[in-house]
C-alpha angles and dihedrals in degrees: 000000000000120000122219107227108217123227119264095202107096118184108220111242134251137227122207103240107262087228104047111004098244125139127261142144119269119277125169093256093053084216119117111237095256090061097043091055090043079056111041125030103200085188094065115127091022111116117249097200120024136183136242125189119220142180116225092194107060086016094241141153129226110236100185139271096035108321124119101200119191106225139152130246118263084014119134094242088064090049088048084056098046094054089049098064088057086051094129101035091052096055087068085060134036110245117233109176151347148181145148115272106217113268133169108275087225102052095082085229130108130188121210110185102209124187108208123179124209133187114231151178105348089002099296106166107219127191120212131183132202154157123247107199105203119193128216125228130186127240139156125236132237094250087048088045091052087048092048090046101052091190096063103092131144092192142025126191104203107197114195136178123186099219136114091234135046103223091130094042091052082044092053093041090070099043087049084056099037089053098034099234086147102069099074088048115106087204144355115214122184121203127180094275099039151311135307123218118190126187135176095233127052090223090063092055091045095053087046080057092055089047091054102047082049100055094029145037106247146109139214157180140237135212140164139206119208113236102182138342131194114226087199098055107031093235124133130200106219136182112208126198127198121195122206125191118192107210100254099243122110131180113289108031129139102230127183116218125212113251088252106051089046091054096056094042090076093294094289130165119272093229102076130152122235102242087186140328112223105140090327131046102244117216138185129185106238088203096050110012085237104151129200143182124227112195122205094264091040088062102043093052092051096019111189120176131216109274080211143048119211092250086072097072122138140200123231126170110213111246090177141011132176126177113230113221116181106048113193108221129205129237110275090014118160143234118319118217118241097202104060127055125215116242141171119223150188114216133175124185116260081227094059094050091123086060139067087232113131141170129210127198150149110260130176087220090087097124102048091041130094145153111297101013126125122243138184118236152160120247106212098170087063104040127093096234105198089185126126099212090051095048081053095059137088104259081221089065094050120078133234097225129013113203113220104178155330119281112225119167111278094211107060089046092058094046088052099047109123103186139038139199128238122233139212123270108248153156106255144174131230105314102211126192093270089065087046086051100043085045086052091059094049094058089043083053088055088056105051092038123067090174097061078043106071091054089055131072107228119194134213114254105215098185094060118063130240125260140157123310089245129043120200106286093050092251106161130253139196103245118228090249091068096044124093127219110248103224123180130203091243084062127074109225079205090054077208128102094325086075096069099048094052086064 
């Protein structure tokens, strides 16, 4: 007897759809899947175009409830935030997928395909996809709304000097640019004492404060006015204002010391000479090349003015120079300066030519001056001094000239210049020809000191040539070396294929 062996392959049965008669396998719902999408729409109540708000100045995106977020297109951080946007009606449906479907990046529309399942009648599973078209609107955000506005401010740093020239502002201005402290200001307003900075957080103006007591001497004050307040809250809208005063004194200037300051200072003279002014006011003694450093809370606990303002100038031709060199130095003197040399001169104005009248006196210019040259000075026997600590003195200890600097021709050391600085953008008011003077010497400072340099970003001048470091008078020059290349984002450093895409 022979036994017949059955197939184990079984082919799983199939129903005829309740709705339409076709064939399908059986599912708990007995509806084809036709019919059960004709019938029930998984995707209902989630919106099919939705809205996203974006602002065209900083490129950023809203993230409810107050949030502007930076992020690229087709990133996941977008897609994060379009999802987001479709938070409630997801939870009714299990997300699949999703991802953005290709659109122009002009066209303020993006396109996000999302795969959703959903469990239906008798506990079928189906699976929809679709496309959410989200439109882009623009709006502008509170802190571009506060730069457009200009007046919208929550801060102001108002930095003030009480002096006749801007040296120090000029000064201020590069170190602002070379370290970037302008980029968080809502606008920069310049008055005839000093500059304005206004921001739209108090911690911004705060952190411009510490920059300030870190590259000058100065001090300051803060205050604030209350806008608006809500009893229900407990929140309070506040202005706050913070004044800063730059010690008035500028490079050089002819200062007098008190007795006591200058005592403890190494025993030097009280009639000095500001050499230059960075986060300390920089002295030397004319008479004995002894230098100092006064720091901001060391002035304003012994304060001393200029006997002179910069209008005051005068011209003297050296008839005379000798370089002294055996100094005799007191007990508990201070620091000599290396980079000066003492010398003793005789000097007549360039306006008394026609007269014998000369002057002598100790300078630290002895190693720039000879026969013959011009030099800027102070004259001190024909000045009405009104200063206390000069009325105090003995008129033997103060000197009848004070030499400042070496006069070279302004003219051929503007035509030679082979580099520039940028400034900052600002509000300002008329700029007559005594700023573009005062702006002139401050360049010509640069020049002739490598120490105020290195703190300033100097810039290569294409459109004038190259030549020595030194013309024929000795004036001095910025060397190449210590130039940088101004580069602008219009320009390829590559000169190659970038070029053409730039245009």
């Amino acid at each position: 007897m022979e036994y017949m062996t059955e197939s184990t392959n079984c082919s799983p049965g199939h129903i005829l759809c309740c709705e339409c008669g076709v064939l399908i396998s059986p599912n708990p719902a007995n509806v084809c899947v036709a019919c059960l999408r004709s019938k029930v729409d998984i995707s209902q109540g989630i919106p099919k175009q939705v809205s996203i708000s974006f602002c065209k100045q900083c490129q950023r995106y809203f993230q409810p409830p107050g949030t502007w977020i930076q992020c690229a297109l087709e990133s996941r951080e977008l897609l994060a935030l379009c999802l987001k946007k479709l938070k409630a009606p997801l939870t009714k449906v299990r997300l699949v997928d999703a991802g953005f479907v290709w659109t122009e990046p002009h066209s303020k529309r993006l396109k996000v395909k999302l795969t959703i399942q959903k469990e239906v009648m008798n506990g079928a599973i189906l699976q929809q996809v679709f496309v959410v078209d989200y439109v882009i609107q623009s709006q502008m955000c509170g802190d571009c709304h506060r730069v457009e506005a200009k007046d919208f401010w929550k801060a102001v740093v108002q930095v003030r000097q009480k002096t006749l020239h801007k040296k120090t502002f000029y000064y201020l201005e590069q170190l602002i640019l070379k370290y970037g402290m302008h980029q968080n200001t809502l606008r920069v307003k310049e008055i005839h004492d000093g500059l304005d900075f206004y921001y739209s957080s108090k911690q911004h103006a705060q952190k411009m404060v510490e920059f300030l007591q870190f590259t000058v001497p100065c001090r300051y004050k803060a205050s604030q006015r209350l806008i608006s307040q809500d009893i229900h809250s407990n929140t309070y809208n506040y202005k706050s204002t913070f004044s800063v005063e730059i010690v008035p004194i500028c490079k050089d200037n002819v200062v007098c010391l008190s007795p006591k300051l200058a005592q403890s200072l190494g025993n030097m003279n009280q009639i000095c000479v500001c050499i230059r002014v960075t986060n300390a006011i920089h002295l030397i003694d004319p008479n004995t090349l002894q230098v100092a450093d006064i720091d901001g809370s060391t002035f304003w606990s012994h304060p001393f003015n200029s006997l002179c303002h910069p209008k005051q100038l005068e011209e003297f031709i050296v008839m005379e120079c000798s370089i002294v060199r055996n100094v005799k130095r007191s007990a508990g003197a201070g620091m000599i300066s290396k980079k000066h040399t003492l010398g003793e001169v005789w000097v007549q104005k360039t306006s008394e030519m026609n007269t014998d009248k000369q002057y002598f006196c100790r300078t630290h210019l002895g190693h720039l001056l000879n026969p013959g040259d011009l030099v800027l000075g102070f004259d001190l026997a024909n000045c009405n001094l009104n200063d206390d600590h000069v009325n105090k003195m003995n008129s033997d200890r103060v000197p009848d000239v004070v030499l400042i600097k070496k006069n070279y021709d302004r003219t051929k050391r503007q035509r030679r210049r082979n580099w520039k600085l940028k400034e900052l953008a600002r509000d300002r008011e008329n700029m007559d020809t005594d700023n573009e003077r005062q702006y002139e010497d401050f360049l010509e400072d640069l020049e002739e000191d490598e120490v105020i340099r290195k703190n300033v970003n100097i810039y290569r001048d294409s459109t004038i040539p190259v030549e020595s470091d030194t013309d024929d008078e000795g004036a001095p020059r910025i060397s190449l070396a210590e130039m940088l290349e101004d580069l602008h984002i219009s320009q390829d450093a590559t000169g190659e294929e970038g070029a053409s895409m730039m245009t």
